[in-house]
DRENVEXBA-707117 format. One line per field, with one value per residue (C-alpha): chain; x, y, z; residue number from 1. Coordinates in Angstrom, 2 decimals. Layout:
N
c = A_...
xx = X_...
yy = Y_...
zz = Z_...
k = NUM_...
//
This chain:
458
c = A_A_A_A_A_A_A_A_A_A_A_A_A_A_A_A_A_A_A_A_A_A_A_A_A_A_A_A_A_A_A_A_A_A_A_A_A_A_A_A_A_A_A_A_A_A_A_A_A_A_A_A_A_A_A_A_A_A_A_A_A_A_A_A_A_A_A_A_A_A_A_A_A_A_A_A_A_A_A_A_A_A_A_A_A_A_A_A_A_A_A_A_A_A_A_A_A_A_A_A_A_A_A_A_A_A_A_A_A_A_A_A_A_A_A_A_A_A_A_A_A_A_A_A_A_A_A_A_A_A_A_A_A_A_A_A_A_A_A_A_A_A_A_A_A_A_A_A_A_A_A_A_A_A_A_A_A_A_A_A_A_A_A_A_A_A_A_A_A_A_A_A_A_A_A_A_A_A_A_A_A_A_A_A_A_A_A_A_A_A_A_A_A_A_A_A_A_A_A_A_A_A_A_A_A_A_A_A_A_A_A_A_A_A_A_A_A_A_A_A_A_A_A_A_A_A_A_A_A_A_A_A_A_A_A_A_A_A_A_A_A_A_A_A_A_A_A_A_A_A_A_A_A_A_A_A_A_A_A_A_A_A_A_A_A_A_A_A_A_A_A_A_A_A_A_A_A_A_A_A_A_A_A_A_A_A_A_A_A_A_A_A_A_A_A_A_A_A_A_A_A_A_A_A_A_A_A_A_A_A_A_A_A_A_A_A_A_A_A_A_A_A_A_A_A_A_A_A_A_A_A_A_A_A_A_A_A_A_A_A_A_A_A_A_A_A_A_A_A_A_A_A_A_A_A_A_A_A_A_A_A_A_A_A_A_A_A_A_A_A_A_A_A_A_A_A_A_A_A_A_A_A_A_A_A_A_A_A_A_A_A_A_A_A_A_A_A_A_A_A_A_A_A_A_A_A_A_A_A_A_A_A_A_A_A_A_A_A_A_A_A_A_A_A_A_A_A_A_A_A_A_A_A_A_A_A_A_A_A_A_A_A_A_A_A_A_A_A_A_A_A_A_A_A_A_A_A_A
xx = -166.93_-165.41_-162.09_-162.64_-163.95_-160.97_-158.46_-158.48_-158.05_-155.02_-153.65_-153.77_-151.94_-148.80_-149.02_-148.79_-145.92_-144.36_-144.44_-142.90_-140.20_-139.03_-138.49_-135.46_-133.00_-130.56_-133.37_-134.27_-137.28_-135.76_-135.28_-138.76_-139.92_-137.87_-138.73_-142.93_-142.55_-140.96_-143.95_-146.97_-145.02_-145.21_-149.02_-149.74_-148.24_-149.76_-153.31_-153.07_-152.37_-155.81_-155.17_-157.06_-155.61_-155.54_-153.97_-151.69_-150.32_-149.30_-147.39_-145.65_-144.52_-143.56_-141.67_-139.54_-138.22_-137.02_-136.87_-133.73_-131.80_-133.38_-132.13_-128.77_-128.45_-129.45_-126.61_-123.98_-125.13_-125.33_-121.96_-121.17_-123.99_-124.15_-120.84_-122.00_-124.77_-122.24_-120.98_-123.10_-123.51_-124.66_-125.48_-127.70_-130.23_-130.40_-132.71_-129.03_-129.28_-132.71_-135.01_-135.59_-131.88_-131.17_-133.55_-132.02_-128.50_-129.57_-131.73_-128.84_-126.13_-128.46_-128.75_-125.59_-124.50_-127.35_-125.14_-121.97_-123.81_-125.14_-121.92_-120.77_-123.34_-122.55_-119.29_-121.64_-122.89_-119.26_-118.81_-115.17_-114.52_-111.25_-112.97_-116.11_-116.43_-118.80_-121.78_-120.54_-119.85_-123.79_-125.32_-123.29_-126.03_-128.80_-125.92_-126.27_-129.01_-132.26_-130.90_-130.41_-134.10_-134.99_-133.43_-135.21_-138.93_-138.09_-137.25_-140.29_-142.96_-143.90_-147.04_-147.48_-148.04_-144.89_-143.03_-144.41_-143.66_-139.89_-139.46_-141.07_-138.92_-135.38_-136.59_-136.60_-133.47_-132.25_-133.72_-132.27_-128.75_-128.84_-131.37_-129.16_-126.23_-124.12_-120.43_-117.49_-116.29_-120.48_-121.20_-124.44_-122.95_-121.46_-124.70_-126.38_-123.89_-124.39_-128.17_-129.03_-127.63_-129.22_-132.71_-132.44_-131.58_-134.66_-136.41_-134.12_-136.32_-139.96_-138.75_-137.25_-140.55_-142.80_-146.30_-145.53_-144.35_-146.39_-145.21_-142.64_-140.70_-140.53_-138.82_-136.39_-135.14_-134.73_-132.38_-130.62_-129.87_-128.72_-125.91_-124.97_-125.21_-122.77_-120.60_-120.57_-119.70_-117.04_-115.38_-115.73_-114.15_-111.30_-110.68_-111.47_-108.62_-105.78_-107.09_-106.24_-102.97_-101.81_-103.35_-101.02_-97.68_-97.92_-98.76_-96.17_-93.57_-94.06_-94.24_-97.63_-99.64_-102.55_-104.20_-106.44_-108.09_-108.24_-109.60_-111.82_-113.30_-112.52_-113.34_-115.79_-117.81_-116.64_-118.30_-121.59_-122.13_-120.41_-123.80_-126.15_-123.84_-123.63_-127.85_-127.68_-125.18_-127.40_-130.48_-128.94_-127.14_-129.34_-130.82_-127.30_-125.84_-125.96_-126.24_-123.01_-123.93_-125.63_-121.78_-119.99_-122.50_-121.40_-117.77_-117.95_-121.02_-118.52_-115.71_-117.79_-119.06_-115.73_-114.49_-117.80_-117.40_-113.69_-114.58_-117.11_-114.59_-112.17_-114.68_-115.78_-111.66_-110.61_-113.84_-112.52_-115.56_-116.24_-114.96_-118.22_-116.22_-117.79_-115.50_-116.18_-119.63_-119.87_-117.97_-119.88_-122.94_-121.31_-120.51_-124.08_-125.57_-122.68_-124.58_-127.73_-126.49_-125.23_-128.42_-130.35_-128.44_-128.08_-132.39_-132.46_-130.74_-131.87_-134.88_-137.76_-139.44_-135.54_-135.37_-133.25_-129.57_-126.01_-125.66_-129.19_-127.52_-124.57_-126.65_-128.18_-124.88_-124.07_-127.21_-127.26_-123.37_-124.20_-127.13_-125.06_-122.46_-125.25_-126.28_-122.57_-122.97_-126.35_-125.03_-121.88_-123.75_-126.76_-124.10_-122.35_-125.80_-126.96_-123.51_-121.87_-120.88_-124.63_-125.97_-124.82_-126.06_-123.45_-124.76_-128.62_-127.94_-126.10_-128.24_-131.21_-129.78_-128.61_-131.96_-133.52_-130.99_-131.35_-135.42_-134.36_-131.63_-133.68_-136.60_-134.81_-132.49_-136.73_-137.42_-134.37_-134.93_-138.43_-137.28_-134.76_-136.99_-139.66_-142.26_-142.74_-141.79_-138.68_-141.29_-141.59_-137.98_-138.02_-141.08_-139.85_-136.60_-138.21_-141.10_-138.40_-137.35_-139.15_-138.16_-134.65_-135.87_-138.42_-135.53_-132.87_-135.24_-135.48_-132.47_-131.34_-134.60_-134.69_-131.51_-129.68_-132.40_-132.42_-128.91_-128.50_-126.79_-124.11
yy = 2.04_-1.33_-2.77_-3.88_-0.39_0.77_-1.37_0.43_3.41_1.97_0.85_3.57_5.21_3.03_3.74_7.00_6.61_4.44_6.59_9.02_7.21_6.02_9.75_9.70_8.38_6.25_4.16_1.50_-0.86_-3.16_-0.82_0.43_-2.93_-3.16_-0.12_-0.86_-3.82_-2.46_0.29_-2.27_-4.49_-1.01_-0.45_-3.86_-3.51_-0.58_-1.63_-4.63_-1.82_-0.23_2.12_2.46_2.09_5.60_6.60_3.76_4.30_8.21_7.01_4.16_6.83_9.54_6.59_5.90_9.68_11.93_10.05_11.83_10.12_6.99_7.58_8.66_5.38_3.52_5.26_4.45_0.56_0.74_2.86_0.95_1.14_4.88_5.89_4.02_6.76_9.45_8.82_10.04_6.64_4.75_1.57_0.21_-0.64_1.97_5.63_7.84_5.80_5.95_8.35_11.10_11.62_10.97_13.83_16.05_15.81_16.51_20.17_20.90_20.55_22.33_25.20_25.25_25.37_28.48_30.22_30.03_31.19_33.86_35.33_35.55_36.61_40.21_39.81_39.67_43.24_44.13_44.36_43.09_41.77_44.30_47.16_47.12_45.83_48.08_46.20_43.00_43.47_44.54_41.96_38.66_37.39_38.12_35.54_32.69_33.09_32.86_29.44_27.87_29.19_27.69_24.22_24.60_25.75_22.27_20.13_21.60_21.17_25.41_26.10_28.56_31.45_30.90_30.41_34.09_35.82_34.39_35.86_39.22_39.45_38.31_41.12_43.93_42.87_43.70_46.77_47.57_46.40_48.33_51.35_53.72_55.74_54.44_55.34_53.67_54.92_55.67_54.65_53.67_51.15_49.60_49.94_48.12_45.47_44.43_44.14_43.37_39.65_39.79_40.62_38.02_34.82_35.36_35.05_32.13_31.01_31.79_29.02_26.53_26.75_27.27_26.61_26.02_29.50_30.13_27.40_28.38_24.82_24.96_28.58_27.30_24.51_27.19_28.88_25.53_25.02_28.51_27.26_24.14_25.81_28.33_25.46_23.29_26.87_27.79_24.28_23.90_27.81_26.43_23.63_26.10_28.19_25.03_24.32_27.73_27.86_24.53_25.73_28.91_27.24_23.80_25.74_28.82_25.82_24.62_28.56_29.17_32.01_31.06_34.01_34.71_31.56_31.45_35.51_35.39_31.86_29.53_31.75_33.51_30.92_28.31_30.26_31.17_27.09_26.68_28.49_25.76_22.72_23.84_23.74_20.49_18.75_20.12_18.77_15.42_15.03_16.62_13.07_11.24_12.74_15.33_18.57_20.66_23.88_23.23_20.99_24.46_26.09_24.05_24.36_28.72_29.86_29.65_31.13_34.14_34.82_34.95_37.23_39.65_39.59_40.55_43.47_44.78_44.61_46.09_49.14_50.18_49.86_52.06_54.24_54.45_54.97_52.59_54.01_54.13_53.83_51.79_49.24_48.88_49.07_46.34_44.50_44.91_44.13_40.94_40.36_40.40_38.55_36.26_35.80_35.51_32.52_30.81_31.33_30.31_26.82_26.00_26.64_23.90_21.62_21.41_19.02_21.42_19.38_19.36_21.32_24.46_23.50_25.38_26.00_27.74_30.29_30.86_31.90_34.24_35.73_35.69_37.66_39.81_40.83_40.92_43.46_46.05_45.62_47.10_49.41_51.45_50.90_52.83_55.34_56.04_55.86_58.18_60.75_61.15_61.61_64.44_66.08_68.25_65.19_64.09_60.90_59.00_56.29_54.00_55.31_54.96_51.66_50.45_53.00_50.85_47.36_47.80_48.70_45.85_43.59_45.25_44.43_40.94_40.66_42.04_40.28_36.94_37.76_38.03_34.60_32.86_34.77_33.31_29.45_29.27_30.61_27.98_30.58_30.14_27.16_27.15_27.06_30.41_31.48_29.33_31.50_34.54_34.05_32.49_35.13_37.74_36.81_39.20_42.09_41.59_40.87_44.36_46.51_45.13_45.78_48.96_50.16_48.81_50.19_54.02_54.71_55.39_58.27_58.90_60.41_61.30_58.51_59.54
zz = -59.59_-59.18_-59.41_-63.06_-64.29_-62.73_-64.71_-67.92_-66.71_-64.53_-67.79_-70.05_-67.09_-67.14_-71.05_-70.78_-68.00_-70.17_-73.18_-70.91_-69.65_-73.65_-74.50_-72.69_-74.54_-72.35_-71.49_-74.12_-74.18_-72.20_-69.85_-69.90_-68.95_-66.24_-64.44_-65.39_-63.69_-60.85_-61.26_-60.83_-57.90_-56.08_-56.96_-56.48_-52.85_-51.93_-53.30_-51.36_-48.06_-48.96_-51.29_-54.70_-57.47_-58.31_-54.99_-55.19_-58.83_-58.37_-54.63_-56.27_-59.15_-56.30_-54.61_-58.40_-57.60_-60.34_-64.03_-64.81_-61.71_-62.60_-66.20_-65.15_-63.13_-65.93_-68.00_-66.08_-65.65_-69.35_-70.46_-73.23_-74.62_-73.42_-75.36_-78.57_-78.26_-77.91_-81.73_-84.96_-86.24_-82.74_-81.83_-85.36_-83.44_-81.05_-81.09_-82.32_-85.72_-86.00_-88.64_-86.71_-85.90_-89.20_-90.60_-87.81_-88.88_-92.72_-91.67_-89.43_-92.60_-94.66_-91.75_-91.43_-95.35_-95.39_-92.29_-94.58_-97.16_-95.78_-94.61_-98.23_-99.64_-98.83_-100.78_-103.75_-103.24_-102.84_-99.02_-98.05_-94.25_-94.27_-95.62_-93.97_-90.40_-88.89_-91.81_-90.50_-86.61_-86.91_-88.94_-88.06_-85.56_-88.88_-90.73_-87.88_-85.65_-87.94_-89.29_-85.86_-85.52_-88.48_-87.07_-83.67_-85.48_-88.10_-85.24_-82.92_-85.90_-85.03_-86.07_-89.64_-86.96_-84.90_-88.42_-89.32_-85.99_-86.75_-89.99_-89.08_-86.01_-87.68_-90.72_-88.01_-86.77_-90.48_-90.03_-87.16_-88.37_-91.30_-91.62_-89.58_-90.51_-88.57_-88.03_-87.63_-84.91_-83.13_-79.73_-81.04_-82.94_-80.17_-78.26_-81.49_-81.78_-78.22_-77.77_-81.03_-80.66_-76.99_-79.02_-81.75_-79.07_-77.87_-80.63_-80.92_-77.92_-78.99_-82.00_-78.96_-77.23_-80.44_-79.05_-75.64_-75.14_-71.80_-70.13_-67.65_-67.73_-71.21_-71.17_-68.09_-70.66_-73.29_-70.42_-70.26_-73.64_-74.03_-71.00_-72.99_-76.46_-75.01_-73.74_-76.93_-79.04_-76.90_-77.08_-81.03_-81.42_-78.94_-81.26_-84.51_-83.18_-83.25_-86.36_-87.76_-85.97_-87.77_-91.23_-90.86_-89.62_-91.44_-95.29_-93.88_-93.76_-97.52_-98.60_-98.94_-96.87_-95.45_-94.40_-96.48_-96.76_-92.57_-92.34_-95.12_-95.03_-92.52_-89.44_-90.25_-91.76_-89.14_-86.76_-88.25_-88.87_-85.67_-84.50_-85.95_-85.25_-81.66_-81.38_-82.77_-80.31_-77.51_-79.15_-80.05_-76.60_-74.61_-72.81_-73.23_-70.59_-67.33_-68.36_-68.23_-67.43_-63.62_-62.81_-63.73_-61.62_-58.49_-59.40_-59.89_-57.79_-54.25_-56.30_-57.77_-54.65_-52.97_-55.76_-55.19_-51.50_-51.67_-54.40_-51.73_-48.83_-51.32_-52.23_-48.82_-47.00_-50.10_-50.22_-54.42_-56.78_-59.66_-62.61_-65.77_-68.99_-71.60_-71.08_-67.52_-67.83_-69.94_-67.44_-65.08_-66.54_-67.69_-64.21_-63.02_-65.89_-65.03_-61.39_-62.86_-65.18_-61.58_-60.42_-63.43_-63.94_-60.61_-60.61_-63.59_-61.98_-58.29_-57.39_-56.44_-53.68_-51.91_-48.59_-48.30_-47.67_-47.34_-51.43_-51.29_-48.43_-50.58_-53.89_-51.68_-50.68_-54.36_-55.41_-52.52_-53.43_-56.96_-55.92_-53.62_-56.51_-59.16_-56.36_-56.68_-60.76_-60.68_-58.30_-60.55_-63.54_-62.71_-61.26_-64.83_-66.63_-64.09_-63.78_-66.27_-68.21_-69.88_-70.94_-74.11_-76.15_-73.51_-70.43_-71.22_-72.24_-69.03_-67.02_-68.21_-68.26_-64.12_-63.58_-64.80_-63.10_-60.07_-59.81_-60.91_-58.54_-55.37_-56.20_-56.55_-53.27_-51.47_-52.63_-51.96_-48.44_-48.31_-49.40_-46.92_-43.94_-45.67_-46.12_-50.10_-52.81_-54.57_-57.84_-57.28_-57.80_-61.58_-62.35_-61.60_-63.68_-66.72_-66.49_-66.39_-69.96_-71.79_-70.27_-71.34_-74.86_-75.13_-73.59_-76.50_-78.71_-77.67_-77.66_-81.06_-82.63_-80.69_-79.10_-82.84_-83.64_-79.93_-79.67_-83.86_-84.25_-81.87
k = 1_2_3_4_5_6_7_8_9_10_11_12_13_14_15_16_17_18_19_20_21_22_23_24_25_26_27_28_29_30_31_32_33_34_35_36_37_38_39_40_41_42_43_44_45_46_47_48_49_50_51_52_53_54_55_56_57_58_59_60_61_62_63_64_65_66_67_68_69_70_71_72_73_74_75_76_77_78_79_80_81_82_83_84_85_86_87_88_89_90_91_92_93_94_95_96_97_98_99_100_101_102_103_104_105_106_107_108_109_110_111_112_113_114_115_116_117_118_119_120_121_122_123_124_125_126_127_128_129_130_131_132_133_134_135_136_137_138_139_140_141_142_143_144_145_146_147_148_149_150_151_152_153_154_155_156_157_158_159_160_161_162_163_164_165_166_167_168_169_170_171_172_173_174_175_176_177_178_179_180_181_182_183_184_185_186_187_188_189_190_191_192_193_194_195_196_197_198_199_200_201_202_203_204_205_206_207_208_209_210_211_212_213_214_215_216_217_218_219_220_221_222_223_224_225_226_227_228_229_230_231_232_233_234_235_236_237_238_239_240_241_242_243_244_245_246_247_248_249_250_251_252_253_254_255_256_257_258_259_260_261_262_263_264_265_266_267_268_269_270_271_272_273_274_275_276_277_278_279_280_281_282_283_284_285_286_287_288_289_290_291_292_293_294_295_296_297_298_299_300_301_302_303_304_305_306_307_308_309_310_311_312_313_314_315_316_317_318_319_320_321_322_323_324_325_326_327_328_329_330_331_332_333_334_335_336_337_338_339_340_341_342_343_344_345_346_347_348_349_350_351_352_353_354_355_356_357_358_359_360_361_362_363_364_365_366_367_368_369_370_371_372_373_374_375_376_377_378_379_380_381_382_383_384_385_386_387_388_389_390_391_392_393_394_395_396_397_398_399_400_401_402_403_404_405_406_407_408_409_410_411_412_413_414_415_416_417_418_419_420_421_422_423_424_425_426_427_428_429_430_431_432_433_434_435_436_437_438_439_440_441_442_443_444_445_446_447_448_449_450_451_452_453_454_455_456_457_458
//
């Protein structure tokens, strides 16, 4: 093949690079150009070495390193341009203002109006927040969480067959919610109310991934926006809660009482929308700048693992058991998934091809003290059931959940092991994790769906 044959092919490679390299949206055409031209002088160069052009075009890439530095450096060359993207309207001429976002901003309102709706709607059937709050501490994730999936399936273009796995899913999650008699005061309420919204993000993810739902990068940036939608939620209920406290005192100072406006409408359907909204502002923001999430990582993973280390220390000089109330079991299994989140956004955010450094031996002191730590927990726990004291709907559950984080943690402590002695690829660590993800999802499941029956509803 000669030179000439090659050329086309050569080009429709830079398009395709180039096409790449506009998705991201700091970088403008301009930009674009800039960095192709930079792109052939390389291939150019290393042609003229020997190299074909093949050869030469995927080393010149390699040599550009990661396009999310590159776009990062462009950002902060460009920052006024960069904050004019971090406003709704945007620069006029730049991708913020353009249809797409547009069209995004109008589903997300109308998500968002279907999430308030939805929480009233019960109100209709004459369910009252005050006198009822077991029906709604069950169902509020079925009030939010199918429209942000509806957002995330619209923005994704899912297939008919991902839209019909959503629906079916989100209807058994009704089911679940609702089909039991459950009592006020019924551990397996509590036991719902917890996995149930664990078992309903997920399928939150299958409509963030929609037909790419094998692909293990594509499920690692569902575990990133679930960091940054986290983030964003936590910052708009922060600023939900001043809002309510100025509501109260500024209409308390006139003589009017607020409260009932605030309880009945403004939180509770500020938070279902605040749901949608949140998705959105990842979506929308996602490219503008770096993600949160993996900085927070680098700020808490040496304090967590201080904090573990010490509890250890603390454990073995006082010889004390841990104590397997509900309460403290969910703490403790917040802990660990807590670790796991650390490990998970720090995975997101490292380069892959980087060599094993200090921050890579200090996760692994994180995960292995997160490990013995869920070592004690399943001793503790697994002691109550086979004593005189039995198992309940609490203790399964926990029993159960510390097992699952246990293979997770042990496995992922093995190839952190094998990544710093060099003997495997850090790739192997991201599949595990993201691979992991359904095993979290069919035990939820489980436990809203057979643990009610399991223990009569106990």
């Amino acid at each position: 093949m000669t030179d000439d044959d090659r050329q086309p092919e050569l080009e429709a490679q830079f398009e395709q690079w180039r096409q790449y390299v506009l998705r991201r949206r700091e970088l403008q055409p301009a930009d674009a150009d800039e960095l192709e031209d930079h792109l052939r002088g390389s291939v150019d160069e290393l042609v003229a070495r020997g190299l074909s052009p093949d050869e030469a075009f995927l080393v010149a890439v390699k040599r550009m390193g990661s396009l999310d530095a590159l776009s990062r450096e462009f950002a902060r060359e460009h920052s006024e341009r960069l904050w004019k993207q971090l406003v709704l309207t945007g620069d006029p001429g730049g991708p913020v203002a353009g249809t797409r976002s547009r069209q995004d901003l109008w589903v997300m309102l109308a998500c968002a109006a279907g999430a308030v709706a939805s929480v009233k709607l019960p109100e209709v059937f004459g369910f009252d927040f005050a006198d009822d709050r077991s029906f709604y501490t069950r169902n509020f994730p079925l009030f939010a969480l199918p429209w942000l999936a509806a957002f995330l399936a619209w923005r994704r273009g899912a297939r008919r067959s991902v839209i019909v796995a959503l629906v079916a899913l989100f209807a058994l999650g009704v089911v679940a919610a609702n089909v039991y008699p459950l009592a006020g005061d019924s551990q397996s309420l509590v036991v719902t109310s917890i996995h149930l919204p664990i078992a309903l993000w997920l399928v939150v993810g299958l409509a963030y991934v929609a037909d790419d739902w094998l692909s293990s990068r594509r499920r690692m940036d569902f575990i990133r926006f679930t960091g940054e939608w986290f983030i964003y939620l936590v910052l708009m209920g922060l600023g939900g809660g001043v809002l309510s406290a100025f509501l109260f005192n500024t209409f308390a100072a006139i003589g009017i009482a607020p409260e009932e406006f605030i309880s009945q409408w403004l939180l509770p359907c500020g938070a279902a929308a605040a749901v949608v909204v949140a998705g959105w502002l990842v979506e929308a923001k996602q490219s503008v700048v770096e993600n949160i999430a993996p900085v927070l990582t680098r700020l808490f993973t040496p304090l967590f693992t201080a904090a573990l280390l010490a509890f250890l220390i603390a454990v073995v000089w006082t010889s004390h058991g841990i104590d397997v109330e509900r309460e403290t079991l969910i703490l403790f299994d917040l802990l660990l998934v807590v670790v796991l989140g650390l490990l998970l956004y720090s995975l997101s955010a490292r380069d892959p091809l980087a060599p094993p450094g200090p921050f890579d031996k200090l996760q692994l002191a994180l995960v292995v003290s997160a490990l013995a730590i869920d070592v004690l927990v399943l001793v503790e726990i697994t002691g109550r059931i086979t004593d005189d004291y039995g198992s309940t709907p609490n203790r399964a559950a926990a029993l159960g959940e510390n097992v699952i984080l246990l293979v997770n943690l042990a496995w992922s402590a093995w190839l952190l092991l094998t990544f710093i002695r060099r003997r495997a690829p850090f790739a192997a660590l991201e599949r595990w994790q993201t691979g992991y993800l359904p095993v979290y999802a069919g035990w939820a499941w489980f436990v809203v769906l057979v643990f009610p029956p399991l223990f009569a509803y106990a």
